[in-house]
C-alpha positions as CSV (number, residue, x, y, z in Angstrom):
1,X,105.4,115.0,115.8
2,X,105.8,114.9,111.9
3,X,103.6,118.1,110.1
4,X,103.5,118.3,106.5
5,X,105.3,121.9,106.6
6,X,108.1,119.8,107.3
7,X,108.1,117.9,104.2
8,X,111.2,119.3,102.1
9,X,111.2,116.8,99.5
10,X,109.3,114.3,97.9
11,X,109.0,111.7,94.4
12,X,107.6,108.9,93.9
13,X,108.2,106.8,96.6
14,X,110.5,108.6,99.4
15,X,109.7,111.4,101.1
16,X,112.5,114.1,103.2
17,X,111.6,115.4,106.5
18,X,113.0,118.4,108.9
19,X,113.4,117.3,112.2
20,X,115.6,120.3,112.9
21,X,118.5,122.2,112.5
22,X,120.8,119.6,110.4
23,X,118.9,116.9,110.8
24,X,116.6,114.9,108.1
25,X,114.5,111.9,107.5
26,X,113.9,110.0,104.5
27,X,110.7,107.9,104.4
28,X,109.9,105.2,102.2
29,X,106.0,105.5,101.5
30,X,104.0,102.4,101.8
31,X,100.2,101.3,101.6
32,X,99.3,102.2,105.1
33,X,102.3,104.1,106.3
34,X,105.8,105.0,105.7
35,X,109.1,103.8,107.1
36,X,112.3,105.5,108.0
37,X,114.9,104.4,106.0
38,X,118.1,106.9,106.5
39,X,118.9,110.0,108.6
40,X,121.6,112.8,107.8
41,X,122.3,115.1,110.7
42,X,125.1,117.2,109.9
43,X,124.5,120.1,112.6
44,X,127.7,122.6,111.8
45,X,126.4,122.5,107.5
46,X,122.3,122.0,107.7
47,X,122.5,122.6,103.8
48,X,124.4,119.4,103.0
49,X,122.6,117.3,105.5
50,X,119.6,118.6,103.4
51,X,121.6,117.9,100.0
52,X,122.4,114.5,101.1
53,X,119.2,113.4,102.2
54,X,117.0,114.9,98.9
55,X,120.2,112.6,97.2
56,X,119.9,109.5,98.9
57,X,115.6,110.3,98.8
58,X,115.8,110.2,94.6
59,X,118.0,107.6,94.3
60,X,116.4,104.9,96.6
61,X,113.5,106.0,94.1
62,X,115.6,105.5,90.7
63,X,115.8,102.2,92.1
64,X,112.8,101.4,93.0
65,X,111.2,102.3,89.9
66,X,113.9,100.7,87.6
């Protein structure tokens, strides 16, 4: 189940969720709901897997606000 504690990141239009140790989400927010769109789960370095996915969160939103 998704809480909002877990939200680590969010812009614009993506959002980055915990799921655990090394593992994170990023969501694309729509209208009505928000879709998955890429996971990073890099157990053995949970601060890259967190690096990567606030990376890959603002740059799917640099392009969809270009």
């Amino acid at each position: 189940m998704r809480e909002e504690a877990d939200i680590v990141h969010e812009n614009a239009t993506h959002w980055v969720h915990c799921k655990g140790v090394g593992r994170f989400e990023v969501y694309r927010k729509t209208t009505t709901h928000s879709v998955r769109c890429a996971t990073f789960h890099f157990s053995h370095d949970a601060s890259y897997a967190l690096f990567r996915a606030i990376a890959d969160a603002d740059s799917r939103d640099a392009a969809c606000l270009a």
